[in-house]
PDB file of N, CA, C and O in Angstrom:
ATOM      1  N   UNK A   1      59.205  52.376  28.441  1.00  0.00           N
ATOM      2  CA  UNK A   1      57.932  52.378  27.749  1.00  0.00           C
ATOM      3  C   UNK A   1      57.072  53.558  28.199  1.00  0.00           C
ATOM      4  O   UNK A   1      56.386  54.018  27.287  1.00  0.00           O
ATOM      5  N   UNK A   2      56.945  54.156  29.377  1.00  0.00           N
ATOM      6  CA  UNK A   2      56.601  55.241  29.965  1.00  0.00           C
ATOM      7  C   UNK A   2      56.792  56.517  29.119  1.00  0.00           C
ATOM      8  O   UNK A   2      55.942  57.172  28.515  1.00  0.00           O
ATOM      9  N   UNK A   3      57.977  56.685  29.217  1.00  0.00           N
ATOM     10  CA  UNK A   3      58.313  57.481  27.828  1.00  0.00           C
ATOM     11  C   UNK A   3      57.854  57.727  26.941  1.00  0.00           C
ATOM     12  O   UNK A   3      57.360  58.851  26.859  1.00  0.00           O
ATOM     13  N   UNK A   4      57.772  56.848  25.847  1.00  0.00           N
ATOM     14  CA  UNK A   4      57.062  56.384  24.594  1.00  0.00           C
ATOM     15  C   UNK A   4      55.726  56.830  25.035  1.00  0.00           C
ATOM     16  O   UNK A   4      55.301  57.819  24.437  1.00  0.00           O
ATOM     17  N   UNK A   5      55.172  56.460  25.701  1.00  0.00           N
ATOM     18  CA  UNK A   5      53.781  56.592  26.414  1.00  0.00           C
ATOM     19  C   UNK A   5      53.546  58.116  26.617  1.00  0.00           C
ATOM     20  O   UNK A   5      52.374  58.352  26.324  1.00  0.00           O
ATOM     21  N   UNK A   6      54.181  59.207  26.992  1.00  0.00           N
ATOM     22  CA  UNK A   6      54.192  60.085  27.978  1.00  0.00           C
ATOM     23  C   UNK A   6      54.291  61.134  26.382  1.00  0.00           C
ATOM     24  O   UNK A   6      53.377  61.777  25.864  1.00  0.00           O
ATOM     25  N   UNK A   7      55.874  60.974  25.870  1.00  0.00           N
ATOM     26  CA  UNK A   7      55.752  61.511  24.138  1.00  0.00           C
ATOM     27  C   UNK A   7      54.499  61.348  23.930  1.00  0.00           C
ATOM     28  O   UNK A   7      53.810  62.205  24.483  1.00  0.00           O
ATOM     29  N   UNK A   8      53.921  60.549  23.323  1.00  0.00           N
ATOM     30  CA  UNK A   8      52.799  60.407  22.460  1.00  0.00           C
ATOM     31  C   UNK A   8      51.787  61.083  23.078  1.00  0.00           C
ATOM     32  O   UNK A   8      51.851  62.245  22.678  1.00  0.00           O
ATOM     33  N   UNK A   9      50.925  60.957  23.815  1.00  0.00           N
ATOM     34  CA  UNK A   9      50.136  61.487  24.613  1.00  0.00           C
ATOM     35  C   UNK A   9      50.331  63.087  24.593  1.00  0.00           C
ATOM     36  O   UNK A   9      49.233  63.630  24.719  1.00  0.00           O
ATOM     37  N   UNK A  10      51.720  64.295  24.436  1.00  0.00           N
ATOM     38  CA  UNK A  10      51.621  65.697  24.758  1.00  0.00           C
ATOM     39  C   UNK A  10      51.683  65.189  23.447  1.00  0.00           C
ATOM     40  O   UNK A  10      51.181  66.187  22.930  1.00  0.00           O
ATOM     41  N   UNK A  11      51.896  64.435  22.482  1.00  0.00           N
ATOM     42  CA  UNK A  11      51.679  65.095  20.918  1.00  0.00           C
ATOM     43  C   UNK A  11      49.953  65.002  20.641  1.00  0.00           C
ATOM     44  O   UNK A  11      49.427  65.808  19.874  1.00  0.00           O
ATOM     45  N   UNK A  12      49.012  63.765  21.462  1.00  0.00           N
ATOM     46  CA  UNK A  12      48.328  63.953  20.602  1.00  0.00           C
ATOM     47  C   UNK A  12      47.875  64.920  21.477  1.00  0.00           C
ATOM     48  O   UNK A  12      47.287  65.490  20.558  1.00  0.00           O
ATOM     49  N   UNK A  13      47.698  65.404  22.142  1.00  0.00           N
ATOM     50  CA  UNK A  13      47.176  66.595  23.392  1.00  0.00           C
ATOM     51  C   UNK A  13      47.608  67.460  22.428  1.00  0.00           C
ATOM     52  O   UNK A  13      46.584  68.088  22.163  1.00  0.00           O
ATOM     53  N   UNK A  14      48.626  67.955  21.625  1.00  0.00           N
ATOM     54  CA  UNK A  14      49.061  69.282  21.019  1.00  0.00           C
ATOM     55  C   UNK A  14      47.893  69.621  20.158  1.00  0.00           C
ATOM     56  O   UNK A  14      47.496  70.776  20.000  1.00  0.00           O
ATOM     57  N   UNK A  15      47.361  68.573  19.610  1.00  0.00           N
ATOM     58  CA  UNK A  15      46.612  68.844  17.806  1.00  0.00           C
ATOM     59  C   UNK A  15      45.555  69.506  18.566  1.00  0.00           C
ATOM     60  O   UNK A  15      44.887  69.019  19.478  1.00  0.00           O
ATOM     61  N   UNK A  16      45.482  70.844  18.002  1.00  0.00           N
ATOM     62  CA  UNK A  16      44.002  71.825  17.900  1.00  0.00           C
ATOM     63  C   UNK A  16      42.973  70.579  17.934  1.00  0.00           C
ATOM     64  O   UNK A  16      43.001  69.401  17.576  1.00  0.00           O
ATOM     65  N   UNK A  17      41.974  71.526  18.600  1.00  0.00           N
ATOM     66  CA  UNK A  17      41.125  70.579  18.382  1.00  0.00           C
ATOM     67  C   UNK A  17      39.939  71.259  17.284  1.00  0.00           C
ATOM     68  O   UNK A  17      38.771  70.881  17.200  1.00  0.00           O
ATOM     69  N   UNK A  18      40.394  72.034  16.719  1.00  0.00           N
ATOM     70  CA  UNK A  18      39.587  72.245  15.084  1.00  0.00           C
ATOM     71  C   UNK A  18      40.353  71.365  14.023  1.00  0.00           C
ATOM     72  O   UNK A  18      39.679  71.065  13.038  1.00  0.00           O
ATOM     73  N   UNK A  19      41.382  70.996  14.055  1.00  0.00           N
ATOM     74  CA  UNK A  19      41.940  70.012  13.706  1.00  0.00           C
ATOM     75  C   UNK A  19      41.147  68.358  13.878  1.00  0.00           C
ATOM     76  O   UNK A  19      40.641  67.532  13.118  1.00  0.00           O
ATOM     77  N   UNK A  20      41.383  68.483  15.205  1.00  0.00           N
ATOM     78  CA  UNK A  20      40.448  66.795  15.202  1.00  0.00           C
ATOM     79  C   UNK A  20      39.132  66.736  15.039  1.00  0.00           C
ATOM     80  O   UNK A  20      38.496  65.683  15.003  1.00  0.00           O
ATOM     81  N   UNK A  21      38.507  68.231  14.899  1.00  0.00           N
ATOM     82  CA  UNK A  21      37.319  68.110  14.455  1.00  0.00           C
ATOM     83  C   UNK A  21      36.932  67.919  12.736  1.00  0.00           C
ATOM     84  O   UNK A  21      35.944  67.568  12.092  1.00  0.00           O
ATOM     85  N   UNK A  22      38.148  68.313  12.474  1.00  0.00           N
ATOM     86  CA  UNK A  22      38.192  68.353  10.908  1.00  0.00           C
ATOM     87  C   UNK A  22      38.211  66.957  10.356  1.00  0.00           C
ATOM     88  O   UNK A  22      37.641  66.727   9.289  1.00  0.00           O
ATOM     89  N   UNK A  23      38.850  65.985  11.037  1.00  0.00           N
ATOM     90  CA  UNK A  23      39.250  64.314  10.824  1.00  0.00           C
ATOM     91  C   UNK A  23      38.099  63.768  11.094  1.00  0.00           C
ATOM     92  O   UNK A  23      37.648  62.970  10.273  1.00  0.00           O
ATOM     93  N   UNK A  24      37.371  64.055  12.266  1.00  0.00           N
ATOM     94  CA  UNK A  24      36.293  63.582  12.458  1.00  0.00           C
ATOM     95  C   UNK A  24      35.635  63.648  11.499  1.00  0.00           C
ATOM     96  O   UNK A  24      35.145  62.603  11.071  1.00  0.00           O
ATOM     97  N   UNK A  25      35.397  64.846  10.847  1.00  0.00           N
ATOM     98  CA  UNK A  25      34.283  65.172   9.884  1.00  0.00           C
ATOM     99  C   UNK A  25      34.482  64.597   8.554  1.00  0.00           C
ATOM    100  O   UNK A  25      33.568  64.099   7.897  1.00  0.00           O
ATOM    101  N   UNK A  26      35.843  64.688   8.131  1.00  0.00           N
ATOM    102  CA  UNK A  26      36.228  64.225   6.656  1.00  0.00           C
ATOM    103  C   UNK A  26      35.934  62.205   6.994  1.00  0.00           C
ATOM    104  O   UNK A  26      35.467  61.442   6.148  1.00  0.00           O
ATOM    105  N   UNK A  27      36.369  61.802   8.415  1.00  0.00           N
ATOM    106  CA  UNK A  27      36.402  60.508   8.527  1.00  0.00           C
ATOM    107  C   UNK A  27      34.137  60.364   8.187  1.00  0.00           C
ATOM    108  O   UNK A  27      33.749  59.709   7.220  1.00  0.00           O
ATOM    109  N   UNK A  28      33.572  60.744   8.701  1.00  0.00           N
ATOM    110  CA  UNK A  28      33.027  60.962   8.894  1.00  0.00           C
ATOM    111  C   UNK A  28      31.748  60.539   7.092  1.00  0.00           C
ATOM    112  O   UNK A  28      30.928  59.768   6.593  1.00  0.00           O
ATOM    113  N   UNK A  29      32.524  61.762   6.915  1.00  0.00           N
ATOM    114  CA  UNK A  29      31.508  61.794   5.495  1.00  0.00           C
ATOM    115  C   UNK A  29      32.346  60.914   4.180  1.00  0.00           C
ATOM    116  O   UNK A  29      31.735  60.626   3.151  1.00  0.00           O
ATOM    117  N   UNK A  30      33.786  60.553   4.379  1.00  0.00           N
ATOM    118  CA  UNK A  30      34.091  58.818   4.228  1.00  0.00           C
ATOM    119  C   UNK A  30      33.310  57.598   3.862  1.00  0.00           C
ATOM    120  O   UNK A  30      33.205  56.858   2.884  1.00  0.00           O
ATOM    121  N   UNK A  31      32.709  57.722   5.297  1.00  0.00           N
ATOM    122  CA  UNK A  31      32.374  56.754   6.219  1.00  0.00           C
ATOM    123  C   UNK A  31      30.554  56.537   5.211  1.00  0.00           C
ATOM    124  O   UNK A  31      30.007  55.499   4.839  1.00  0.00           O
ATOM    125  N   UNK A  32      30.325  57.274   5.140  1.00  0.00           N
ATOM    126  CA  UNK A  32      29.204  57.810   4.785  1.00  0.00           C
ATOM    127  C   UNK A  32      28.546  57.371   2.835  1.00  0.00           C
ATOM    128  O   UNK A  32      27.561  56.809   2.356  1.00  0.00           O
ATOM    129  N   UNK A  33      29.652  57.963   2.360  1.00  0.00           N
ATOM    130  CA  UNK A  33      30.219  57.554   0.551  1.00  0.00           C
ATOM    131  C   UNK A  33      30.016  55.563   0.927  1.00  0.00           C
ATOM    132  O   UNK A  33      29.029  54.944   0.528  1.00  0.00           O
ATOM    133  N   UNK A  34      31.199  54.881   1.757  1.00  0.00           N
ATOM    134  CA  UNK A  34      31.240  53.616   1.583  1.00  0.00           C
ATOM    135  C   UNK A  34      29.630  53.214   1.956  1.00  0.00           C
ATOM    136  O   UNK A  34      29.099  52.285   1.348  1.00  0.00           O
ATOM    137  N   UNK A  35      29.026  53.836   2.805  1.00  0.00           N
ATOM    138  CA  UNK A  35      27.630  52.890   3.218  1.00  0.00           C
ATOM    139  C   UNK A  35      26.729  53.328   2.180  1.00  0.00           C
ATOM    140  O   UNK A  35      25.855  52.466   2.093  1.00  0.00           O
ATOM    141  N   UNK A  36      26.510  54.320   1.295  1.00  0.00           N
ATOM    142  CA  UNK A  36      25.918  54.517   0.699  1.00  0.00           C
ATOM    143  C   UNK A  36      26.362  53.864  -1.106  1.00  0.00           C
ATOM    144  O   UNK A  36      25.593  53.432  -1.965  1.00  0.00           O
ATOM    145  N   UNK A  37      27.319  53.971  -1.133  1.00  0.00           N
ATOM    146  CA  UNK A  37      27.663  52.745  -2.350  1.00  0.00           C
ATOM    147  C   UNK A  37      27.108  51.760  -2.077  1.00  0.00           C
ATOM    148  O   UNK A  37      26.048  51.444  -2.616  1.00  0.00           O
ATOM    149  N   UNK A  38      27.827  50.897  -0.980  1.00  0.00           N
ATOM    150  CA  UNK A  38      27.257  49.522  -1.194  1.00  0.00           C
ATOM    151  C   UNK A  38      26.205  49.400  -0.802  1.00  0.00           C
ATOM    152  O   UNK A  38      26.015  48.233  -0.460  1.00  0.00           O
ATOM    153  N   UNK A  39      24.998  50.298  -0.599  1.00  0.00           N
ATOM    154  CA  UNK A  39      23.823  49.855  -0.398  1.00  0.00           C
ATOM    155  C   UNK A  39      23.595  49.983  -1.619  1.00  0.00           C
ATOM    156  O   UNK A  39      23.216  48.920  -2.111  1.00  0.00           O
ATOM    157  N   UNK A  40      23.689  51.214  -2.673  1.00  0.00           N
ATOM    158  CA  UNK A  40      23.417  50.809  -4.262  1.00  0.00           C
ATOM    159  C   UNK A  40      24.490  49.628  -4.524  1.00  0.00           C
ATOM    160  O   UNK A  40      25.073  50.141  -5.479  1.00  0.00           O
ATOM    161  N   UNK A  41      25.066  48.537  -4.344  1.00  0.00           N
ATOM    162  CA  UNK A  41      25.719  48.277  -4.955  1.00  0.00           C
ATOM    163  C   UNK A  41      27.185  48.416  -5.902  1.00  0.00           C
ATOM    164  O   UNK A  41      27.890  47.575  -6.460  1.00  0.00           O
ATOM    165  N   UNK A  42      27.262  50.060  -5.766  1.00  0.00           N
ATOM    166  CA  UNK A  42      28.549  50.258  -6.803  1.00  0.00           C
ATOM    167  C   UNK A  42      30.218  50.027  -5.857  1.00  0.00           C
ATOM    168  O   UNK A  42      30.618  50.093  -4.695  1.00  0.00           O
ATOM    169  N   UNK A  43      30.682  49.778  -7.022  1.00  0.00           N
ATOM    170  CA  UNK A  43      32.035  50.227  -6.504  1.00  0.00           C
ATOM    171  C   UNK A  43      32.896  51.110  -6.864  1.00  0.00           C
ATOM    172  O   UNK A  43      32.497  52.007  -7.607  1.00  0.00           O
ATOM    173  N   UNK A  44      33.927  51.099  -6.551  1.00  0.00           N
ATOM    174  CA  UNK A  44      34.165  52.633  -6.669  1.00  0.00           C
ATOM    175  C   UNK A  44      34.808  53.013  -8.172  1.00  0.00           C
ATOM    176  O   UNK A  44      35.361  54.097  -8.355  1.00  0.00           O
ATOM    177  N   UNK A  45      34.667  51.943  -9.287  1.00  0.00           N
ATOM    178  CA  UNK A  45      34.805  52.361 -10.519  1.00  0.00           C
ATOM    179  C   UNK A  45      33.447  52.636 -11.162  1.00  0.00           C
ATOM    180  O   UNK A  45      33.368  53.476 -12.058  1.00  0.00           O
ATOM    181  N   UNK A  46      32.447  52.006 -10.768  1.00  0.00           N
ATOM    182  CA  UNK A  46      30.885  52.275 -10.972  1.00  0.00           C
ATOM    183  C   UNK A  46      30.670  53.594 -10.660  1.00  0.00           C
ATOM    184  O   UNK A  46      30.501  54.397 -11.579  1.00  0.00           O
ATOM    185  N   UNK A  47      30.638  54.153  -8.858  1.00  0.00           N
ATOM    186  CA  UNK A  47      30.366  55.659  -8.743  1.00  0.00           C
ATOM    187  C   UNK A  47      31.306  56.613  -9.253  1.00  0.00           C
ATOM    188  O   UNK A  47      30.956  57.792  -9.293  1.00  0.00           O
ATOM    189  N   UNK A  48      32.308  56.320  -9.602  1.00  0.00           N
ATOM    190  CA  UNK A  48      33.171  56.867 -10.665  1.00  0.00           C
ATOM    191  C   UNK A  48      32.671  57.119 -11.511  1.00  0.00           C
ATOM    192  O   UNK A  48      32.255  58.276 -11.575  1.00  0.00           O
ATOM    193  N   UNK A  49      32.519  56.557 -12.205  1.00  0.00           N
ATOM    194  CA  UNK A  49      32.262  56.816 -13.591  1.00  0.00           C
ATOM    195  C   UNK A  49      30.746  57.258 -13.744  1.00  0.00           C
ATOM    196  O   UNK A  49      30.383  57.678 -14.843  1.00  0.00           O
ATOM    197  N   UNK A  50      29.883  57.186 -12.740  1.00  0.00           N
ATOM    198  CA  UNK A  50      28.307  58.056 -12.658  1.00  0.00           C
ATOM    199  C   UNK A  50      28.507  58.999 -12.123  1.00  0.00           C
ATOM    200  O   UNK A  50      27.449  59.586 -11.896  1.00  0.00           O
ATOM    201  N   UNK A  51      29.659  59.690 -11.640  1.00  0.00           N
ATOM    202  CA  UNK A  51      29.952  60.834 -10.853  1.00  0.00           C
ATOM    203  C   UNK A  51      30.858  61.989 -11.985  1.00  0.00           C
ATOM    204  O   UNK A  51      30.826  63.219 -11.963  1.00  0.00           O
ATOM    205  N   UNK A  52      31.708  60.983 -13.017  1.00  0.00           N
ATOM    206  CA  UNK A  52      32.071  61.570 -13.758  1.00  0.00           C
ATOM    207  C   UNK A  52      33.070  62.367 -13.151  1.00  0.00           C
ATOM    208  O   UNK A  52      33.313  63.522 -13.498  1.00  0.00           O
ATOM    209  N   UNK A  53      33.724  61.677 -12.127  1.00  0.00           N
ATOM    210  CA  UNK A  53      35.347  61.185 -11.800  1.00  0.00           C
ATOM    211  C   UNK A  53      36.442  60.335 -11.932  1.00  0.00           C
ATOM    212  O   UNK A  53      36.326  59.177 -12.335  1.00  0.00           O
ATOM    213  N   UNK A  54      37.055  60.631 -11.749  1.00  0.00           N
ATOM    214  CA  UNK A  54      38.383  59.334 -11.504  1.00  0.00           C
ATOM    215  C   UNK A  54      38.300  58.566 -10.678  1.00  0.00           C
ATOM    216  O   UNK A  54      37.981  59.092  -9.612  1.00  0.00           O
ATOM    217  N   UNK A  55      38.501  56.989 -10.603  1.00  0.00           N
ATOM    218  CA  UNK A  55      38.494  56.397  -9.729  1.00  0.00           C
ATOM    219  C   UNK A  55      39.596  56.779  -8.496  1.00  0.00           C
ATOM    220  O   UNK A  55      39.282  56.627  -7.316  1.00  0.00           O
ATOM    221  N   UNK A  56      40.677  57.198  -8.832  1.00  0.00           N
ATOM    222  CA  UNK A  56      41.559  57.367  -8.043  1.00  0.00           C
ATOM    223  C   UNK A  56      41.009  58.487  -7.208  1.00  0.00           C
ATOM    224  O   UNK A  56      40.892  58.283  -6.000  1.00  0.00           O
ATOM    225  N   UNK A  57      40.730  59.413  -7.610  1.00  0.00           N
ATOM    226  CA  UNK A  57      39.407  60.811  -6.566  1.00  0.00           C
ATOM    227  C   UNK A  57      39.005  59.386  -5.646  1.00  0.00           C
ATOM    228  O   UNK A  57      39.654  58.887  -4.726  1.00  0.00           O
ATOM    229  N   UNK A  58      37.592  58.892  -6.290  1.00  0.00           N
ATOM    230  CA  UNK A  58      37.042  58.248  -5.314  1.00  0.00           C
ATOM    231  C   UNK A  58      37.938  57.769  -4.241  1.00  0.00           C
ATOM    232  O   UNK A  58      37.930  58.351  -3.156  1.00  0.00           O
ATOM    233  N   UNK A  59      38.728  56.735  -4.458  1.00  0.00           N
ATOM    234  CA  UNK A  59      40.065  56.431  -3.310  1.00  0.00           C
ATOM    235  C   UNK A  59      40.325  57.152  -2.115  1.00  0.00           C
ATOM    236  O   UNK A  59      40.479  56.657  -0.998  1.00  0.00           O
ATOM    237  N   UNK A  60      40.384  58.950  -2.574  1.00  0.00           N
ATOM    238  CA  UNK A  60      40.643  59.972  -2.213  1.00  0.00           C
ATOM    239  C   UNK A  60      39.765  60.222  -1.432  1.00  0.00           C
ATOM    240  O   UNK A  60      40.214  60.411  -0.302  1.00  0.00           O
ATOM    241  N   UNK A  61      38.396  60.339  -1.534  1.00  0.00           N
ATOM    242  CA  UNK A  61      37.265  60.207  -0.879  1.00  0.00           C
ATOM    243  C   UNK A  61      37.344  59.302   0.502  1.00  0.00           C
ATOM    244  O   UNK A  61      37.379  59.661   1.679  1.00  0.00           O
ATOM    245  N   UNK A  62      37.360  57.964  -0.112  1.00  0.00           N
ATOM    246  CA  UNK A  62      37.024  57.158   0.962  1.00  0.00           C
ATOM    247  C   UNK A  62      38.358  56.533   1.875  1.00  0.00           C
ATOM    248  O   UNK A  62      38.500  55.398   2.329  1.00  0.00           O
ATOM    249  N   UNK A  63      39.384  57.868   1.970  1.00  0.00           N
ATOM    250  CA  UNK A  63      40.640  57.307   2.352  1.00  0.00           C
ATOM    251  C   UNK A  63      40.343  58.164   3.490  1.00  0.00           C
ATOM    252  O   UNK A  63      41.340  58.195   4.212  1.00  0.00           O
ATOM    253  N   UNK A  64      39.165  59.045   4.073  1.00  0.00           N
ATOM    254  CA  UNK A  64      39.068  59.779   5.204  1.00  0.00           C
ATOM    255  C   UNK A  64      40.126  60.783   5.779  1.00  0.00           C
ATOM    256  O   UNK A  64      40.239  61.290   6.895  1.00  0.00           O
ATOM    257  N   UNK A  65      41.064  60.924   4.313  1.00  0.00           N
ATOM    258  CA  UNK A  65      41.707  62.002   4.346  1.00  0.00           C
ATOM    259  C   UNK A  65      41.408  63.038   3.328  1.00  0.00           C
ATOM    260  O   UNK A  65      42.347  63.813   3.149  1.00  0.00           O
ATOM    261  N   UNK A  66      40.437  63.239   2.673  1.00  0.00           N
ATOM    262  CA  UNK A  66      40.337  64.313   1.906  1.00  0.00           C
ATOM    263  C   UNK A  66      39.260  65.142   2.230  1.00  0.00           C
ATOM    264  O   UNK A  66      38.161  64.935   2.745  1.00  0.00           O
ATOM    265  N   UNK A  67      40.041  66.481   1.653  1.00  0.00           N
ATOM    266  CA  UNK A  67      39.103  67.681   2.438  1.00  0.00           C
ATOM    267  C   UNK A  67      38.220  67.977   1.073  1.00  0.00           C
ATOM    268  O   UNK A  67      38.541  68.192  -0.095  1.00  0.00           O
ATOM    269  N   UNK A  68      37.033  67.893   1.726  1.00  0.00           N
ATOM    270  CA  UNK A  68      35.495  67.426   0.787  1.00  0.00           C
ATOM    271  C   UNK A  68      35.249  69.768   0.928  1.00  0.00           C
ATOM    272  O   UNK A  68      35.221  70.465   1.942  1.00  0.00           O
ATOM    273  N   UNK A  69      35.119  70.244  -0.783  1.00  0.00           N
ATOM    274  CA  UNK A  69      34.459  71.527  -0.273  1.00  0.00           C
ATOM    275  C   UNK A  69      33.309  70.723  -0.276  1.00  0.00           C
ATOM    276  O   UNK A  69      33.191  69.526  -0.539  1.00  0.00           O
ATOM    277  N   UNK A  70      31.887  72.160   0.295  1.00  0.00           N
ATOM    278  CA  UNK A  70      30.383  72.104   0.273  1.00  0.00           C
ATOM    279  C   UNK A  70      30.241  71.774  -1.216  1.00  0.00           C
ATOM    280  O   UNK A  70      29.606  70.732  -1.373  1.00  0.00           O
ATOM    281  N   UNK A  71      30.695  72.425  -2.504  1.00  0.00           N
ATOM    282  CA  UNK A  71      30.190  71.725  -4.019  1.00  0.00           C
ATOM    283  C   UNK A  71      30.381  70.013  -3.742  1.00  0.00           C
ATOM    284  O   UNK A  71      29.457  69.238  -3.498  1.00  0.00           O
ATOM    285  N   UNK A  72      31.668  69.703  -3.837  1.00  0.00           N
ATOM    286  CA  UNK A  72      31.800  67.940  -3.874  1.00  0.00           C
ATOM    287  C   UNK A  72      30.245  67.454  -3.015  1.00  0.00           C
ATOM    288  O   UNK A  72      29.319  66.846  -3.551  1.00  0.00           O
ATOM    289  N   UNK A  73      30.309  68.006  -1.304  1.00  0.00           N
ATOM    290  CA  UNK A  73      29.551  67.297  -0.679  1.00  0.00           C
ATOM    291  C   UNK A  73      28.207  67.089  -1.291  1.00  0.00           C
ATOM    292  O   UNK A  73      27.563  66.040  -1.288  1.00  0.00           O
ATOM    293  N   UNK A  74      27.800  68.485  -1.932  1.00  0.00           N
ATOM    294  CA  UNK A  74      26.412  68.866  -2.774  1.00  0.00           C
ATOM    295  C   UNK A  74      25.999  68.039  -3.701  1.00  0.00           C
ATOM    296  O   UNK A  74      24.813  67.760  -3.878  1.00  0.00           O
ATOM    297  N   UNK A  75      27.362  67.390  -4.643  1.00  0.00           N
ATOM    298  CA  UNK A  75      27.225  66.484  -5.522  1.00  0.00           C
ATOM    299  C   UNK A  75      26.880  65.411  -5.279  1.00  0.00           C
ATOM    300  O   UNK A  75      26.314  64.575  -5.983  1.00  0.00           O
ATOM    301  N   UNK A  76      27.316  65.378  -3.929  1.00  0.00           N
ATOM    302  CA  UNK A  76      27.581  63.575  -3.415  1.00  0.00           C
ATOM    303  C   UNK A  76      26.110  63.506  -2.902  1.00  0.00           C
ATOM    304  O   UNK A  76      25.499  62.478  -3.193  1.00  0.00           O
ATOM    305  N   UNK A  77      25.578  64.284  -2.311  1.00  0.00           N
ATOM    306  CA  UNK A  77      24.028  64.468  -1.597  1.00  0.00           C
ATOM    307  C   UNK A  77      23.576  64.103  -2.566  1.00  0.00           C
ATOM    308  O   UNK A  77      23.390  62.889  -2.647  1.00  0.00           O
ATOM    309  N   UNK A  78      23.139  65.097  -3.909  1.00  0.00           N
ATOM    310  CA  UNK A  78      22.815  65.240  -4.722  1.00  0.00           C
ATOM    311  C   UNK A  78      22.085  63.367  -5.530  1.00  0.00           C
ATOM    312  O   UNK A  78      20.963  62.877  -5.659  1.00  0.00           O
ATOM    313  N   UNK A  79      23.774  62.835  -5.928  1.00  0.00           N
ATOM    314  CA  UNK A  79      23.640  61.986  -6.631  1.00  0.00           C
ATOM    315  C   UNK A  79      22.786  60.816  -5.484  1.00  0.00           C
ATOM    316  O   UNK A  79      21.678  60.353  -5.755  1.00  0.00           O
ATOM    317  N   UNK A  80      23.262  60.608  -4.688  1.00  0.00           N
ATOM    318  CA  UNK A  80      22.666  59.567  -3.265  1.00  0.00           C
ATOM    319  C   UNK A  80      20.880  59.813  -3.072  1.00  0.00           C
ATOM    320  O   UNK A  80      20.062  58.973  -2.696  1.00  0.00           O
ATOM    321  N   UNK A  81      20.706  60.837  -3.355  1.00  0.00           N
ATOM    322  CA  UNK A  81      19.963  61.816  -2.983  1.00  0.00           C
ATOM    323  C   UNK A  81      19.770  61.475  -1.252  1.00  0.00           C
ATOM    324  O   UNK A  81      18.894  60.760  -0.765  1.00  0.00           O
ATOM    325  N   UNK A  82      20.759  62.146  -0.577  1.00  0.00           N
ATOM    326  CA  UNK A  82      20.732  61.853   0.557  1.00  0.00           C
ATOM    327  C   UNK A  82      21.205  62.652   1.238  1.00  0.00           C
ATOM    328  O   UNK A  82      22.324  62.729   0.730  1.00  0.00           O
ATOM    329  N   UNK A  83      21.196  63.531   2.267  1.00  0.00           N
ATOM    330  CA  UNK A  83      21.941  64.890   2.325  1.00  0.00           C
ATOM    331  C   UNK A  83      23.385  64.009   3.458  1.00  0.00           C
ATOM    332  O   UNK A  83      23.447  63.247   4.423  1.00  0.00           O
ATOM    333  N   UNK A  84      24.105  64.580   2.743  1.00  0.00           N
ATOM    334  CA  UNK A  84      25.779  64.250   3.824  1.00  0.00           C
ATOM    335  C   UNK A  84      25.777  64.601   4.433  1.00  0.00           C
ATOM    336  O   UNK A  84      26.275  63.856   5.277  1.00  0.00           O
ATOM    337  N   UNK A  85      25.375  65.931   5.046  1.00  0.00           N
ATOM    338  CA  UNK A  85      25.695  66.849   6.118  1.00  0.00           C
ATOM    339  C   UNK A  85      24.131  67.245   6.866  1.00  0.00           C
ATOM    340  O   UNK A  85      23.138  67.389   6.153  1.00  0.00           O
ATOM    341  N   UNK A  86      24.083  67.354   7.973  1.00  0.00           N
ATOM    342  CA  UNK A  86      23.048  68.280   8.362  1.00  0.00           C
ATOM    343  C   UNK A  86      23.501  69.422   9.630  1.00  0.00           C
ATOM    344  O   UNK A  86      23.764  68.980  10.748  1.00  0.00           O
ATOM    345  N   UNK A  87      23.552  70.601   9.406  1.00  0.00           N
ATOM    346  CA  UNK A  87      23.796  71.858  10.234  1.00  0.00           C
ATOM    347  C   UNK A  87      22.194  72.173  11.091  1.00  0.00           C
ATOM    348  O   UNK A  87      22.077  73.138  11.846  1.00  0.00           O
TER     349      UNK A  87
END
């Protein structure tokens, strides 16, 4: 089990860490889409379709694997009126 233990650990030690900063961030602004729906209420065929996307995008969104450009995020601020990001 040491092993197993010892592998895993130099793999996750390998990943850049602009990499895990990138997960963070996409997890991040995810994280962000779900709390702000359900405080309006929608789900994700509702902000779909007021976003004038696919539901399956949305999915995409809130699967904290998709890489969001600054336009999407702009939109998403935009519509929330809530800014996603602050630099």
């Amino acid at each position: 089990m040491k092993s197993i233990e010892n592998t895993y650990k130099k793999i996750v030690d390998s990943v850049p860490d602009s990499i895990n900063q990138e997960v963070e961030w996409e997890i991040a602004v995810s994280n962000k889409i779900a709390v702000l729906m359900q405080s309006k209420g929608l789900s994700k065929k509702e902000f779909a379709e007021q976003m004038g996307k696919n539901p399956s995008e949305i999915t995409k969104w809130l699967s904290g694997q998709h890489n969001f450009t600054l336009r999407t995020i702009a939109e998403i601020s935009a519509f929330f009126k809530s800014p996603m990001l602050k630099i």
